[in-house]
N, C-alpha and C positions, 0 to 999 in steps of 0.2 A: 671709691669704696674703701679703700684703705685708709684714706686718711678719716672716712667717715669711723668706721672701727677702732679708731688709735682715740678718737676723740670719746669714745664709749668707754674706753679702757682706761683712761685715764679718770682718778679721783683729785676735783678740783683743788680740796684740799689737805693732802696730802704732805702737799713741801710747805706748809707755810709757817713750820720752825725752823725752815732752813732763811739764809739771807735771801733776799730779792733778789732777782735777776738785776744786771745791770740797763739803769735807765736814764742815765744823765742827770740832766738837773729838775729830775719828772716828779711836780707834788702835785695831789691831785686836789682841788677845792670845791668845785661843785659837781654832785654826785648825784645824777635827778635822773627818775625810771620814769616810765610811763606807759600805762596799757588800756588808753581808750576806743580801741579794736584790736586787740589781741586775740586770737582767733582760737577756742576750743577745738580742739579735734577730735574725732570721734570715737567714741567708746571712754572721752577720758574722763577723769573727776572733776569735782566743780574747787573753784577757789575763787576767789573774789580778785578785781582788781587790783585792791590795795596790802593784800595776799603778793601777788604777782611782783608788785614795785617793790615791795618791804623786803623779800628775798633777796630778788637782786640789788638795793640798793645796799644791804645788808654785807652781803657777799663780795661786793666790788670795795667798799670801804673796808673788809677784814685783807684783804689781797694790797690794793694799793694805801691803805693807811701807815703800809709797810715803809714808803718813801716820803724823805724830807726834802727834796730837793730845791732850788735857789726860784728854780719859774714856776709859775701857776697855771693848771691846765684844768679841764672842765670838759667830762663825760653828757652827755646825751643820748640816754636807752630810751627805744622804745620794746615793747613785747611785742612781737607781730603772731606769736601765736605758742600753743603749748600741747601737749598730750600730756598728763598723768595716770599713767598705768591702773590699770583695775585689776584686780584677781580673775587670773585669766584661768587655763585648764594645766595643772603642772605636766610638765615634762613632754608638754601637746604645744599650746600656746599659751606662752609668756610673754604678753603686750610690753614693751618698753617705753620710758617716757623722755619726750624731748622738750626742748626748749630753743625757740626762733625769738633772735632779740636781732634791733638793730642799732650800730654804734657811731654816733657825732661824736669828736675830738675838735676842741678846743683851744689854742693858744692865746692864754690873757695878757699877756705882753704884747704879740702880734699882733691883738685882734682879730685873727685869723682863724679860719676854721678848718682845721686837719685834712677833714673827711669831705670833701666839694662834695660826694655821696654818701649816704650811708652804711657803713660795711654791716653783708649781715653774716650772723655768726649761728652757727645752729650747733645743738648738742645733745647728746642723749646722755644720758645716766650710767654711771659708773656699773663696770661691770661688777662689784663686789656689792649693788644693791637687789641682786637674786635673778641670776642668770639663769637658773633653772626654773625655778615657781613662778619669779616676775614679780619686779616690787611692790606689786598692788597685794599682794598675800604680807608681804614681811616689812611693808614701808607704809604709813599715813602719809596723803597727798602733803602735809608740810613738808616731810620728811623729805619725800621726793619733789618737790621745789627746792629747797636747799640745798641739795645733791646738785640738781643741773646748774641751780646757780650759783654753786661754787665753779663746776665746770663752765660755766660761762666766765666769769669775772677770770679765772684761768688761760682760756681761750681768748680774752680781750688783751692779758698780758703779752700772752707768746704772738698777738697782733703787733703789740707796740713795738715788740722788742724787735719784730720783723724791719717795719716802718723804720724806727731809727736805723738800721743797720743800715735799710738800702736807702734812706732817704734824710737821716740826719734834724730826724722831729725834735729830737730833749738832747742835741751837742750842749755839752757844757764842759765840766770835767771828766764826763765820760764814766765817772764810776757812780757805782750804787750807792747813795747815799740811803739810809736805814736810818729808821725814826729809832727816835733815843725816848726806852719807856722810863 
């Protein structure tokens, strides 16, 4: 529960004038979403498919576009499911919105695929998108898909940076290389 809450509170993109986290020699190449059953949940807004992938593909290349790194690596989302908040009853019931993605990792050098499963990642909506009313009074459904998939592409980072620590995915020189605009 708690970490479910931390991942609520946090806004995906927030730090992303600051430098990267450190990822080794982590560049990211192919960057491909997918949500041919991604599951509406109930009471949410409607958004289309390519709504769904365009966010997130969106959001994952503003995050790791961040890095240059020496090896090529290669994301695989799929959407397994969403809720988009509706205008709920203020200060009663403020529906929040999530987002269930799930995430393949790639090494194009090794051949090798990261993830022998798919990790999944789930997130809800920052809490500065209307904790009291409920983003569906003060956010349009884009709105609120951007939000979670900033916090997804966020949450896929503070994954990797886990994976390298305890398992040594993007060893190289170890430090952040940062793309040169």
């Amino acid at each position: 529960m708690i970490s479910l809450a931390m991942l609520a509170a946090c806004n995906g993109a927030r730090d992303l004038q600051d430098a990267p986290v450190p990822l080794g020699d982590f560049k990211l190449v192919h960057n491909i979403a997918v949500a041919p059953k991604a599951f509406k949940g109930p009471l949410s807004r409607e958004v289309s498919e390519s709504e769904l992938t365009t966010a997130l593909t969106e959001a994952t290349k503003e995050r790791f576009g961040r890095y240059s790194g020496m090896r090529d690596y290669h994301f695989g989302m799929s959407v397994e499911g969403y809720v988009l908040a509706q205008p709920g009853i203020p200060l009663v019931f403020a529906p929040k919105s999530i987002l269930i993605i799930n995430l393949t990792v790639w090494d194009d050098a090794k051949n090798l695929k990261l993830t022998p499963e798919p990790h999944q990642i789930t997130v809800l909506e920052s809490f500065d998108q209307g904790p009291i009313v409920g983003s569906g009074y003060t956010k349009s459904a884009q709105e609120q898909l951007k939000n979670l998939s900033q916090n997804a592409a966020k949450q896929i980072e503070t994954f990797l940076v886990k994976q390298n620590k305890e398992k040594g995915w993007f060893n190289g020189s170890g430090e952040t290389v940062a793309a040169v605009e």
